[in-house]
C-alpha positions in Angstrom: 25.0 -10.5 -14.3 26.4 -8.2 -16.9 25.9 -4.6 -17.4 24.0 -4.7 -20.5 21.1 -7.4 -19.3 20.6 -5.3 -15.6 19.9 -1.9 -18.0 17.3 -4.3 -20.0 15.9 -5.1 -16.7 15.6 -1.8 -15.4 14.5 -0.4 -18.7 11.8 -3.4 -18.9 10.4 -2.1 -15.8 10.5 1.7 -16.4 8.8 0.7 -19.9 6.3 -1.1 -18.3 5.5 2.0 -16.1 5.3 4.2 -18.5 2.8 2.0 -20.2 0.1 1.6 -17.8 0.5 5.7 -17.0 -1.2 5.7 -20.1 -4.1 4.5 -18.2 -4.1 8.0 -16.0 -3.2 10.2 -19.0 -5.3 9.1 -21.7 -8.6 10.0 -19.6 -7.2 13.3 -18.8 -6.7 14.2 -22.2 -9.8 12.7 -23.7 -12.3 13.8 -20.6 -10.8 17.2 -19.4 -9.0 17.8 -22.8 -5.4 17.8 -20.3 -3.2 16.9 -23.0 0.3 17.7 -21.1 0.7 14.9 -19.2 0.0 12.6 -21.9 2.4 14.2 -24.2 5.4 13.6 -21.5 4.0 10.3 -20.9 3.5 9.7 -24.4 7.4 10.7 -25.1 8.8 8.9 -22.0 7.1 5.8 -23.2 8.4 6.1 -26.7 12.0 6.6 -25.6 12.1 3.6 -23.2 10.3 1.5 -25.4 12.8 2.2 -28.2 15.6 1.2 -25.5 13.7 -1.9 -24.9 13.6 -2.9 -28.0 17.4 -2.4 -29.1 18.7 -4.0 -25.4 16.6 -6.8 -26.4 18.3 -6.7 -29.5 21.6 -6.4 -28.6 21.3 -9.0 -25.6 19.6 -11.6 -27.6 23.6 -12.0 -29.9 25.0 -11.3 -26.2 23.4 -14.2 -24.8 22.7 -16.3 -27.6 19.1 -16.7 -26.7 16.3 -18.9 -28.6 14.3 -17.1 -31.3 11.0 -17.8 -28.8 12.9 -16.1 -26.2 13.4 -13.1 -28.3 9.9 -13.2 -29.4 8.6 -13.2 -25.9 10.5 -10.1 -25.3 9.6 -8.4 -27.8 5.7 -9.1 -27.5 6.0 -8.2 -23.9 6.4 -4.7 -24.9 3.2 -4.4 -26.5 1.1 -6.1 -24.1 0.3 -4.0 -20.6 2.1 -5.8 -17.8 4.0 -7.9 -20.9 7.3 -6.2 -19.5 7.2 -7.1 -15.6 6.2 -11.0 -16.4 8.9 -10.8 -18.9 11.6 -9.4 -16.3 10.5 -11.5 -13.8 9.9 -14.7 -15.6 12.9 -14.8 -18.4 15.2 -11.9 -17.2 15.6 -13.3 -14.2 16.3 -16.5 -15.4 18.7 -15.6 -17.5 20.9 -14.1 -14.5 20.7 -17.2 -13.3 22.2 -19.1 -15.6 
C-alpha cells in the first residue's frame, strides 16, 4: 500500500472521530454553555476534514479511481459514520488491489 492512501486511511478514521465528538461537545456547549471543548473539537474536526478531503483528492489521480468512487468518499465525510464504512469498505479494497 502506498504512503499516501494509509495517511487517507488514518485521517478517514481520525475525521470520523472527530465527528461524532461532536455528539459530546455540542450538548456541553448548548446545555452547560461549556463552549471549550467544542471549539478544539470543532477545529480538530475542521483540520482533518480538510486533509480528508485533499487525500481524497490527490489519491483519486494516484489511483485512477471511478468518479462514483470519488463521490462516495467525499459524501462519507459529511455523513456520521460515512468515514469508517468508507475505510473499511473502499479503502480497504483498494489496498487490495
Amino acid at each position: 500500500m502506498n504512503n499516501i492512501l494509509k495517511f487517507l486511511k488514518i485521517i478517514a478514521i481520525l475525521e470520523g472521530i472527530s465527528y461524532l465528538l461532536f455528539g459530546i461537545t455540542m450538548p456541553l456547549k448548548k446545555m452547560y454553555n461549556f463552549h471549550l471543548p467544542n471549539k478544539i473539537v470543532g477545529m480538530t474536526h475542521g483540520i482533518l476534514f480538510i486533509m480528508y478531503i485533499i487525500l481524497v483528492l490527490i489519491n483519486s489521480r494516484k489511483q485512477a479511481w471511478s468518479i462514483k468512487t470519488q463521490i462516495y468518499l467525499y459524501l462519507a465525510s459529511i455523513i456520521p459514520f460515512g468515514t469508517f464504512i468508507a475505510e473499511k469498505k473502499i479503502l480497504n479494497n483498494e489496498h487490495r488491489n
